[in-house]
Backbone as numpy.savetxt, mean C-alpha at the origin, in Angstrom:
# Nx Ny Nz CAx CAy CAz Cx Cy Cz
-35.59 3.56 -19.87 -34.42 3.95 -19.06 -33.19 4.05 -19.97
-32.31 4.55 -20.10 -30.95 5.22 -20.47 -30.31 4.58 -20.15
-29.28 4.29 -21.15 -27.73 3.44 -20.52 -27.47 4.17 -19.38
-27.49 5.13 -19.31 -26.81 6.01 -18.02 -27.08 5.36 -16.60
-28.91 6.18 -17.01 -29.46 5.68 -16.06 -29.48 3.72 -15.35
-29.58 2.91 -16.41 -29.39 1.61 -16.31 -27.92 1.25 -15.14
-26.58 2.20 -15.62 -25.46 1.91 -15.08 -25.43 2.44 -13.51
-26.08 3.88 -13.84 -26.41 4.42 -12.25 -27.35 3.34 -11.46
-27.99 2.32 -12.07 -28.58 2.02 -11.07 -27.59 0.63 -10.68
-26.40 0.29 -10.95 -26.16 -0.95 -10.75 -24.68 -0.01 -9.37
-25.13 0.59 -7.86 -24.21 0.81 -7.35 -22.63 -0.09 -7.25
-22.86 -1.62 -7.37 -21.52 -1.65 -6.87 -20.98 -1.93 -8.45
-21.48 -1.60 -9.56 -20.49 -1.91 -10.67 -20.30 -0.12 -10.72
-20.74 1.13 -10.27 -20.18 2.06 -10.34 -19.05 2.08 -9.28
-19.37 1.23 -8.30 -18.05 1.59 -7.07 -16.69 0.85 -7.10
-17.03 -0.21 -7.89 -15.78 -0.94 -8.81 -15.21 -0.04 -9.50
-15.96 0.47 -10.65 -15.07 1.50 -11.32 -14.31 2.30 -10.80
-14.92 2.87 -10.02 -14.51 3.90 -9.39 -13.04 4.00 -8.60
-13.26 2.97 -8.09 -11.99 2.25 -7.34 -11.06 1.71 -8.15
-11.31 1.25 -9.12 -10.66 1.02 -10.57 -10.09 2.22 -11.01
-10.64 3.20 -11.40 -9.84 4.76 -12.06 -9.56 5.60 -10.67
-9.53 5.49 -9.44 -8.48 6.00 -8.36 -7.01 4.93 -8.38
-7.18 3.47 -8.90 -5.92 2.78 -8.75 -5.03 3.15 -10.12
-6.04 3.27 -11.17 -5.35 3.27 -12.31 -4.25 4.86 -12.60
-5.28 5.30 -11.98 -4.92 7.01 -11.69 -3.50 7.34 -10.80
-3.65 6.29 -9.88 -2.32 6.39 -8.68 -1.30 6.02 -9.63
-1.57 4.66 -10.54 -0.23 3.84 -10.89 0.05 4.71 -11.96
-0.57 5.63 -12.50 0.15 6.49 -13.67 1.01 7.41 -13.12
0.29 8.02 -12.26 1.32 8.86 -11.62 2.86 8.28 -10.87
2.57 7.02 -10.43 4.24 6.23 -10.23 4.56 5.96 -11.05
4.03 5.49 -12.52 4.65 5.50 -13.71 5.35 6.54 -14.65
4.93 8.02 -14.43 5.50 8.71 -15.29 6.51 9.75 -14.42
6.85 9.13 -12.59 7.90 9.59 -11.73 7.36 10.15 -10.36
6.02 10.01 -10.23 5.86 10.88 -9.17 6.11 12.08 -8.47
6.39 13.23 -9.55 7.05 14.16 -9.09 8.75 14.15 -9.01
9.29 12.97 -9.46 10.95 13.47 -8.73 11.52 13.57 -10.69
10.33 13.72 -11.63 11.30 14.60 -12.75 12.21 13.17 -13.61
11.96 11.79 -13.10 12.30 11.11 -14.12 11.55 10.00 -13.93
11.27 9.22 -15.04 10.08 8.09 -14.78 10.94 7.30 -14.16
9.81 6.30 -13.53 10.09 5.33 -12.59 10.87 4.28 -13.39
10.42 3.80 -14.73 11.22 3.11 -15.74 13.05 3.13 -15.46
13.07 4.78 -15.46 14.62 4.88 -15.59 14.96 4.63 -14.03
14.55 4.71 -12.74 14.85 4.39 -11.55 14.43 3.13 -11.08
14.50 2.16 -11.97 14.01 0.48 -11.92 15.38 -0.14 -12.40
15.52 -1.33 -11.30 16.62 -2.14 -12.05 16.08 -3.43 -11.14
16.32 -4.34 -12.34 15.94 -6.17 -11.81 17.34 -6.81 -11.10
17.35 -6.60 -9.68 18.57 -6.58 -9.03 17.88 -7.41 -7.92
18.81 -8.64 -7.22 18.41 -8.99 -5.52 19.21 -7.89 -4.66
20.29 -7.60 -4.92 21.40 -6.99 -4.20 21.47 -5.32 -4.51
20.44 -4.23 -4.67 20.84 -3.13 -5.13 21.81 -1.98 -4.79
22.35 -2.85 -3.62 23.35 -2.05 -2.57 24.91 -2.32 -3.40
24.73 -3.02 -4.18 25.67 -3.33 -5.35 25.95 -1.87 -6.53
24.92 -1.59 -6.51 24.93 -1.02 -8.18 25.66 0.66 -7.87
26.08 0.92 -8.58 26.58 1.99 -9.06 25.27 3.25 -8.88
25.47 4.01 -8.54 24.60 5.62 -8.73 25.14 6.53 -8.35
24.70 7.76 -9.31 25.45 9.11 -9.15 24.15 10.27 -9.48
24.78 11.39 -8.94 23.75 12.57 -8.85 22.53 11.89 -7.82
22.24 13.70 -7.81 21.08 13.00 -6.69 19.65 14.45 -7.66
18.66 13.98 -6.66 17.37 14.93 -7.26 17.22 15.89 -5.81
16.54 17.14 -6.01 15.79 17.86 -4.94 14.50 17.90 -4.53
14.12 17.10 -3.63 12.62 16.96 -3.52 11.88 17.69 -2.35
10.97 18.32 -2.05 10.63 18.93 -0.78 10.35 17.73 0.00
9.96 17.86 1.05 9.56 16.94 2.07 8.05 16.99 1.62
6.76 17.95 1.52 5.19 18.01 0.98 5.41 16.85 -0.30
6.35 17.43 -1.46 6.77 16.47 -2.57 7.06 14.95 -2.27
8.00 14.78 -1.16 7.98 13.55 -1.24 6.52 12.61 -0.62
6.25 13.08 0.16 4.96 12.45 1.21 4.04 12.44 -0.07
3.94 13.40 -1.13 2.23 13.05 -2.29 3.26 11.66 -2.95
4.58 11.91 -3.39 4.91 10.76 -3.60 4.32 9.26 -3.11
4.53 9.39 -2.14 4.80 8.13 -0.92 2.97 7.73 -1.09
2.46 8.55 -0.65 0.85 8.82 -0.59 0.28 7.69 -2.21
0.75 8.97 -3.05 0.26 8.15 -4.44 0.40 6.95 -4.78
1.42 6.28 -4.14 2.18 5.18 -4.20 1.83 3.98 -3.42
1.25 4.69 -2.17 0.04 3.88 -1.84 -1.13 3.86 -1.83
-1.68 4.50 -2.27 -2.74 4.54 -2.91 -3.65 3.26 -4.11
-1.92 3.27 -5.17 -2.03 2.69 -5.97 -1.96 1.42 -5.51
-0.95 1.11 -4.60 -0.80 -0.92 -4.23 -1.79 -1.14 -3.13
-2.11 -0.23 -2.02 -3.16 -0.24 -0.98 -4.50 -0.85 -1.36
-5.05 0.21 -2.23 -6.41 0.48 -2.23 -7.09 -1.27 -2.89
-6.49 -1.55 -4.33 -7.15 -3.17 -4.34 -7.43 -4.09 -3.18
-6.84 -3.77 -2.19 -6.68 -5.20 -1.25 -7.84 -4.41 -0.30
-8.14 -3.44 -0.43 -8.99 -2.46 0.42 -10.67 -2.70 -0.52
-10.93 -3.05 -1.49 -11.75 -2.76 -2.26 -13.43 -4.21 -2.01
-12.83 -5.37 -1.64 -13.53 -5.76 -1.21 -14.33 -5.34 0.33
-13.69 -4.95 1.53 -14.22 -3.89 2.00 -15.53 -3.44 2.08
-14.93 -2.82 0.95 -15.89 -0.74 0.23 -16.92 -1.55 -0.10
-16.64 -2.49 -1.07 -18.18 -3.16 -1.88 -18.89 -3.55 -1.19
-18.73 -4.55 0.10 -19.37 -5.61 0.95 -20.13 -4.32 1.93
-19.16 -3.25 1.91 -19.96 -1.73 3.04 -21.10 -1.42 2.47
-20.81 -0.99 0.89 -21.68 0.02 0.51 -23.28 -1.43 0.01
-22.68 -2.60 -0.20 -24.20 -3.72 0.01 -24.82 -3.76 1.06
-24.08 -3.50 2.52 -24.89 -3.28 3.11 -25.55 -1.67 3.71
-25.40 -1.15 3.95 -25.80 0.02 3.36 -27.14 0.09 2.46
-27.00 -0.20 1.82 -28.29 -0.15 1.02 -28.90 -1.09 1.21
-28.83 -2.13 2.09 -29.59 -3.31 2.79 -29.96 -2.64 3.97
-29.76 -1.70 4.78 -30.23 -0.89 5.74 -31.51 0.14 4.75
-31.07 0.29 3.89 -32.64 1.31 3.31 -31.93 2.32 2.87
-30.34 2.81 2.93 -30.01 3.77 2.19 -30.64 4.11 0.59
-30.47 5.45 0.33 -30.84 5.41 -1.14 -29.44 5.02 -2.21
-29.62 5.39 -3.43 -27.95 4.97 -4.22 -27.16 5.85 -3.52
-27.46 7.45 -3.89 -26.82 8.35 -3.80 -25.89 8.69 -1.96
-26.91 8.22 -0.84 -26.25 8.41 0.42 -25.26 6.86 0.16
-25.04 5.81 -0.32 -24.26 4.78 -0.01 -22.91 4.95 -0.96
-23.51 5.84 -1.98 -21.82 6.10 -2.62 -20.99 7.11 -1.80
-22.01 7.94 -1.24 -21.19 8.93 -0.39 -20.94 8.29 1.09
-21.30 7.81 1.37 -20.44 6.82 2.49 -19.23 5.85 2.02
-19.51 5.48 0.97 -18.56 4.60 0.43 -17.23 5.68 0.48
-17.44 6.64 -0.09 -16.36 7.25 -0.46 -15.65 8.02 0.95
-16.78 7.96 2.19 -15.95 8.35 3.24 -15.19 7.56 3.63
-15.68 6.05 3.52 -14.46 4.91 3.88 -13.66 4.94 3.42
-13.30 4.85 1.87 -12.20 4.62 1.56 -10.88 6.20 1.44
-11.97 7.39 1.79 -10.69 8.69 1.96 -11.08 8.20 3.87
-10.99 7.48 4.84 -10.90 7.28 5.95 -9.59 6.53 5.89
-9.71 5.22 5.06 -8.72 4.53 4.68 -7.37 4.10 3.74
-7.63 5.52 3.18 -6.24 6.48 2.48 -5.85 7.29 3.65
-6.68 7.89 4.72 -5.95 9.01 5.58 -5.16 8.42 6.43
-4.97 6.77 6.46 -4.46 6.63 7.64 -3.21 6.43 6.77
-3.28 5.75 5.47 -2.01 5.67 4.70 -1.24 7.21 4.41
-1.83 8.24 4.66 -1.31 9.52 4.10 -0.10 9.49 5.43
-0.92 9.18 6.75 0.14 9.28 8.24 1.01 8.45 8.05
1.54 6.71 7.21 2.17 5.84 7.30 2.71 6.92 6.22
2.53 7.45 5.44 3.46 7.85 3.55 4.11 9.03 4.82
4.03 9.89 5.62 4.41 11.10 6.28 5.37 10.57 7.00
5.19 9.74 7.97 6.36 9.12 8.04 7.93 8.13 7.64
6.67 7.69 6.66 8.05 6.68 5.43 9.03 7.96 4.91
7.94 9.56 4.06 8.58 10.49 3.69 9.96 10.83 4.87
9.76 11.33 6.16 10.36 11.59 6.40 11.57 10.64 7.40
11.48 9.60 7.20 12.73 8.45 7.14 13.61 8.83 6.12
12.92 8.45 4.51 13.36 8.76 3.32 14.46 10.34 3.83
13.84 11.49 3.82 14.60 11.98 4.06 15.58 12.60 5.11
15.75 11.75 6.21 16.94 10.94 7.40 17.98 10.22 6.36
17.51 9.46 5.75 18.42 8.33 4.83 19.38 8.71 3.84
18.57 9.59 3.11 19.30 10.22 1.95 20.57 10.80 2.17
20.14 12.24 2.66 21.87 12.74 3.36 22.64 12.02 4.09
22.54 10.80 4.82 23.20 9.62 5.13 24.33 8.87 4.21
23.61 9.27 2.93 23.94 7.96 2.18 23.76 6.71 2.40
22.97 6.25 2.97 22.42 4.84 2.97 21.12 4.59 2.20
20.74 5.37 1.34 20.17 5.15 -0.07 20.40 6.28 -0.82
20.07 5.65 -2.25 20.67 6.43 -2.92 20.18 7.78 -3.28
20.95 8.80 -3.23 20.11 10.10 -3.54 19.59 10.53 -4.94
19.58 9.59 -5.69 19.36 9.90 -7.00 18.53 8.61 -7.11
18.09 7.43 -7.10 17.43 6.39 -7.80 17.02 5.65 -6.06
17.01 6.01 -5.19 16.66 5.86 -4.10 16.30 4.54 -3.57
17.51 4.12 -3.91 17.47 2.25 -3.43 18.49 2.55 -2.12
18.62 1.22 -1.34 19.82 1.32 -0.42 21.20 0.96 -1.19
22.00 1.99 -0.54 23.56 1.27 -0.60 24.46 1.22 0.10
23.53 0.39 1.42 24.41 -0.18 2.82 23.06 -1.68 2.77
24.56 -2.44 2.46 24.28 -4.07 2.59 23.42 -4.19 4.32
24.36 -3.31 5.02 23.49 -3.28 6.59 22.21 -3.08 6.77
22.12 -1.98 6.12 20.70 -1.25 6.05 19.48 -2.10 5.38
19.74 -2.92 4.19 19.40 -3.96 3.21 19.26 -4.87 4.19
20.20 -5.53 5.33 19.89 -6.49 5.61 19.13 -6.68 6.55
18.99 -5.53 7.70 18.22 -4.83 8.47 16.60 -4.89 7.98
16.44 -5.06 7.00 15.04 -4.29 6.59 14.48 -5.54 6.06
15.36 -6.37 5.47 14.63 -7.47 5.03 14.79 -8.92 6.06
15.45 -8.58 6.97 15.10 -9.75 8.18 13.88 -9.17 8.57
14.26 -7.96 9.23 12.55 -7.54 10.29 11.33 -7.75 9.37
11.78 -7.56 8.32 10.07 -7.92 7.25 9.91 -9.48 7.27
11.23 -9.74 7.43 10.65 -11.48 7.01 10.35 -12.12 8.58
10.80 -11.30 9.76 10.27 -11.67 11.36 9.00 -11.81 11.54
8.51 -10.56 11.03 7.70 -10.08 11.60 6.68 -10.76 10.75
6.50 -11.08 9.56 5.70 -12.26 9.02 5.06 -13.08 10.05
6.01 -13.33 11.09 5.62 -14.66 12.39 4.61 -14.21 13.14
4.77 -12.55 13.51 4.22 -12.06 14.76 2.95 -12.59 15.35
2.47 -12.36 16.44 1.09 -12.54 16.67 0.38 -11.13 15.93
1.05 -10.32 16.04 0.78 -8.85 15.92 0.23 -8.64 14.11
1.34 -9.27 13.11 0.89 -9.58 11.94 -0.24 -10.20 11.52
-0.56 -11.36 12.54 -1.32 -12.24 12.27 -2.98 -12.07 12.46
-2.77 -10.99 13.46 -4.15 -10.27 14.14 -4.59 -9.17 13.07
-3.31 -8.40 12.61 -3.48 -7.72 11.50 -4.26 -7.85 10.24
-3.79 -9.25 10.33 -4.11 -9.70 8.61 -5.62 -9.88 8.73
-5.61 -10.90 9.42 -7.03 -11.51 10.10 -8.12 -10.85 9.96
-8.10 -9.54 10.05 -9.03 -8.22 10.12 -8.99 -8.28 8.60
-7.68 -8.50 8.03 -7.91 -7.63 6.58 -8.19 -8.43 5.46
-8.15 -9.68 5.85 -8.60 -10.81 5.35 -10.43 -11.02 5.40
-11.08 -10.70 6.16 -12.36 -11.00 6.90 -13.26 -9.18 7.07
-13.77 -9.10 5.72 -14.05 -8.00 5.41 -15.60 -7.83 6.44
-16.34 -9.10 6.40 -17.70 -9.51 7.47 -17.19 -9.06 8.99
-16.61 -9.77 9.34 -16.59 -9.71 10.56 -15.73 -8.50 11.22
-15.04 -7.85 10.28 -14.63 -6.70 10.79 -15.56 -5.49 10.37
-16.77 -5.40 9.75 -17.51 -4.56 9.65 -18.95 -5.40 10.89
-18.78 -6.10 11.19 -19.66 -6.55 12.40 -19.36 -6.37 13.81
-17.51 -6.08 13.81 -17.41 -5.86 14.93 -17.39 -4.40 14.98
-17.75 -3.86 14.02 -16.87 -1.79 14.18 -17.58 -1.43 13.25
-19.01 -1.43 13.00 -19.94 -0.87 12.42 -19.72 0.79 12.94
-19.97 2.07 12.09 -20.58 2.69 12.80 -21.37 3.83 11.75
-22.46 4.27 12.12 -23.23 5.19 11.30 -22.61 6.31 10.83
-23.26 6.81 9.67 -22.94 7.97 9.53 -22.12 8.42 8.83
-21.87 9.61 7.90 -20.29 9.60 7.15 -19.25 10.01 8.06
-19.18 10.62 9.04 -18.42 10.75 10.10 -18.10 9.06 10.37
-19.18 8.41 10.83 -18.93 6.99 11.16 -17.88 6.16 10.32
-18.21 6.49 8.70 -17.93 5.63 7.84 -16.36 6.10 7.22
-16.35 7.40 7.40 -14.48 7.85 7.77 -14.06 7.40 8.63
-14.27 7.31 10.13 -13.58 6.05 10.95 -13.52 5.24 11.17
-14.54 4.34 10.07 -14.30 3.05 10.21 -13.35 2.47 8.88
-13.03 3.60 7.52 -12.38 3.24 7.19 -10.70 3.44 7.68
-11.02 4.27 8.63 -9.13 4.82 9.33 -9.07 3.64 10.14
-9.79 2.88 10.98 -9.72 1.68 11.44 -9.72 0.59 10.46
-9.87 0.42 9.92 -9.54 -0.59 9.06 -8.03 -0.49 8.46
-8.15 0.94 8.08 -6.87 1.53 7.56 -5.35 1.29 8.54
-5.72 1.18 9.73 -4.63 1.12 10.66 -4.27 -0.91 11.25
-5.18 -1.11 10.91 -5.01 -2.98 10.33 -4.19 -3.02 9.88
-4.45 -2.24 7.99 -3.74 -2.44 7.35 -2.34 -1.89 7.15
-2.18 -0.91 8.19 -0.53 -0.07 8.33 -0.23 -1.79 8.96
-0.81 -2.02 10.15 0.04 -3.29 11.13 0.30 -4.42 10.34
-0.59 -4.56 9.30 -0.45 -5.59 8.73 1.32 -5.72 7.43
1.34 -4.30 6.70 1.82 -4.38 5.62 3.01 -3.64 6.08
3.27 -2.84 7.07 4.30 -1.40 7.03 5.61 -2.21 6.68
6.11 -3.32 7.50 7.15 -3.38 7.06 8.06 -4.16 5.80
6.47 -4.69 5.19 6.94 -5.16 3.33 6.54 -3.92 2.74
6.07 -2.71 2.68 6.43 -1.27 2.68 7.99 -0.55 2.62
8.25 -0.83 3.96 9.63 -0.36 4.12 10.93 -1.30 3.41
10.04 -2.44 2.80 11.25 -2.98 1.70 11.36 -2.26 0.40
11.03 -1.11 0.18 11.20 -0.26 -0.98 12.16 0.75 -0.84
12.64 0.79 0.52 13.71 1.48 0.70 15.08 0.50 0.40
14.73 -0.95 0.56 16.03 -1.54 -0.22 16.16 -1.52 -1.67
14.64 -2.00 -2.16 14.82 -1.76 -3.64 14.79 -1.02 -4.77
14.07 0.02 -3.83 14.10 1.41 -4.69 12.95 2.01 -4.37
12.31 3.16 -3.55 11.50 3.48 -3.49 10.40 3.62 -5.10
11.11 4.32 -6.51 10.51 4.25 -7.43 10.95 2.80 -8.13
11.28 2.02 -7.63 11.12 0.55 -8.50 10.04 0.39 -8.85
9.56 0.15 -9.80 8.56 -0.38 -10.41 8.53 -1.86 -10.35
9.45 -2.68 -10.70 9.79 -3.93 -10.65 8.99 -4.13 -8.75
10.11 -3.65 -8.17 9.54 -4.27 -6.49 8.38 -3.50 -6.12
7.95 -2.07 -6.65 6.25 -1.90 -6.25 5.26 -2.99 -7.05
5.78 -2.91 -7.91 4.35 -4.37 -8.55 4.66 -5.93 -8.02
5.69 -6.03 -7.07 6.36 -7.14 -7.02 5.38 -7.26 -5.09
5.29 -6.22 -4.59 4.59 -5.61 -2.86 3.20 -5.85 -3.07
3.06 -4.66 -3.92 1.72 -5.29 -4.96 1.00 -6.47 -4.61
1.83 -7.34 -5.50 0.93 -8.37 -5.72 1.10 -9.35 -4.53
2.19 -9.54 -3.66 1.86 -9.92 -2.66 1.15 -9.38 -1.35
0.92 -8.51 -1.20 0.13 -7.42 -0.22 -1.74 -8.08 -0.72
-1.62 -8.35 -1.97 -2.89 -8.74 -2.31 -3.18 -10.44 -2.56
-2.55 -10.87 -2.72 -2.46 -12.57 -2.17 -2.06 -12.83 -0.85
-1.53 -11.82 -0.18 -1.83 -11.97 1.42 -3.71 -11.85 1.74
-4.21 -10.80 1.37 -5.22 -9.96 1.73 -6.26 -10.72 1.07
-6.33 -11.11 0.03 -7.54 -11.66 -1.21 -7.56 -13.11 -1.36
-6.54 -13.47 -1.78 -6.66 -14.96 -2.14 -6.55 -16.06 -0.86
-6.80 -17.37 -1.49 -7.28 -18.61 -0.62 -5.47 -18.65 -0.10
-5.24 -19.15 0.97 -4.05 -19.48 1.41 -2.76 -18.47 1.49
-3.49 -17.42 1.83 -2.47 -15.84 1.75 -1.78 -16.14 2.97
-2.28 -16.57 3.93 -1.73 -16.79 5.14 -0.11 -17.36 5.21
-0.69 -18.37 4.35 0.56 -19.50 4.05 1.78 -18.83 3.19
1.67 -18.26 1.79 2.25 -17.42 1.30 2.84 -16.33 2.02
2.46 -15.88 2.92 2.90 -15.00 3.92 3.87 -15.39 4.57
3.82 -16.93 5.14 5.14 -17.10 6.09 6.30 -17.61 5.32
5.55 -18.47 3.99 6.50 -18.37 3.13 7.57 -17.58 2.73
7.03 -15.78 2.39 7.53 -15.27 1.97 8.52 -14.09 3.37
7.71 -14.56 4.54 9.03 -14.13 5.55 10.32 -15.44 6.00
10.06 -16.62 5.32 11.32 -17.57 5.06 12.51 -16.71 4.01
11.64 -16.62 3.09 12.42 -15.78 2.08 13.20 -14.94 2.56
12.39 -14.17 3.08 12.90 -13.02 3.54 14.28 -12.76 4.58
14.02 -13.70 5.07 15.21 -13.79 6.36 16.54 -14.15 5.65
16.09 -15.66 4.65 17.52 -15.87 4.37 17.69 -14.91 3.00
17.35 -14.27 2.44 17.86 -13.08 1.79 18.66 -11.89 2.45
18.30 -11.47 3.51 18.67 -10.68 4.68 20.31 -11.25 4.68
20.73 -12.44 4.96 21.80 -13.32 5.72 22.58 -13.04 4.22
21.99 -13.38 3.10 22.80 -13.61 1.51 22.91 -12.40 1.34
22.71 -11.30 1.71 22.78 -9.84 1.36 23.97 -8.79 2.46
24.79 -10.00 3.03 25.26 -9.65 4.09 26.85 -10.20 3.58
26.61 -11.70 3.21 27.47 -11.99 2.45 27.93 -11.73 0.57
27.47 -10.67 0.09 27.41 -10.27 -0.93 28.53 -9.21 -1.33
């Protein structure tokens, strides 16, 4: 047998990868600007308060432009916390008698099931984003907020809603990769696209509005996307995400209140 062949036969270390060079693939593309013509580097600043800072000029983006933005962008912080999931699907799957080849192609309907529902959350963030802009309540050029209101608005309701029952039911699902493929099995690649858009819509309830904290810190921050990141995935993955979670809507609130007095 062939290295090739040897690697083809080990499905979930090809579906790791795989999921590995779609994340790595997303974060380059937020790394070198996403389309808005300057890297994310230069539209990053290590700020609590960005409703503070100084900005001038603005960019022209279409509305299609901004949404692959928004899209790519989740793609890149989404999909890890999504990936245990895909693996635990496509094991079973081939514990039903699939061959390799039908369980990667199911695999892959789940997880474009569970990007499509993020493409509808990026379509709408896009077109907030552009409500906001001609507002001036973020910036039209480096696209942070610069209304302390708007800032403070966004980071209470994220740190509320931490409490919800509604969050909590959210997570629960996205936490418990078993039992949410036990309760919402369904055949088929048709099946296996809606069960990743259901899963996918967990994860809108679960995350949208530590999402919509990138409109305080900068939609291309790099600093606060790897900062969503990594908590979106110690909510989702690790032992005691739960806890970290309400933690970090404590945070959240009294940042809201200090961002008011600023």
């Amino acid at each position: 047998m062939s290295p090739v062949e040897s690697l083809l036969g080990h499905g979930r270390v090809v579906t790791a990868l795989g999921i590995a060079g779609v994340v790595a693939s997303s974060w380059y593309y937020v790394w070198t600007g996403a389309g808005t013509g300057m890297s994310a580097l230069a539209m990053t600043a290590a700020t609590l308060f960005p409703h503070r800072l100084a900005s001038s000029g603005s960019m022209a983006m279409s509305l299609p432009a901004v949404i692959v933005m928004w899209w790519i962008m989740m793609i890149a912080m989404m999909t890890p916390g999504a990936a245990p999931l895909i693996l635990l699907y496509r094991r079973v799957v081939r514990y039903r008698g699939a061959p390799e080849s039908k369980a990667a192609v199911l695999s892959i309907c789940l997880l474009a099931g569970y990007l499509a529902t993020w493409l509808a959350f990026s379509i709408c963030a896009s077109w907030l984003q552009m409500m906001l802009q001609p507002r001036g309540l973020i910036s039209a050029m480096m696209l942070w907020s610069k209304s302390a209101m708007l800032s403070a608005i966004v980071l209470g309701a994220a740190g509320v809603y931490q409490f919800t029952p509604l969050k909590r039911a959210c997570l629960a699902q996205c936490r418990s990769p078993v039992d949410f493929l036990t309760a919402h099995w369904r055949p088929g690649a048709a099946g296996s696209f809606l069960l990743g858009a259901h899963h996918g819509l967990y994860c809108v309830g679960c995350c949208w509005l530590l999402m919509a904290l990138l409109f305080v810190g900068g939609v291309m921050n790099v600093l606060w996307i790897a900062a969503l990141s990594l908590i979106v995935f110690v909510e989702k993955i690790l032992p005691g995400g739960e806890r970290v979670g309400r933690v970090l809507g404590a945070v959240l609130i009294a940042w809201a209140g200090a961002t008011l007095l600023v």
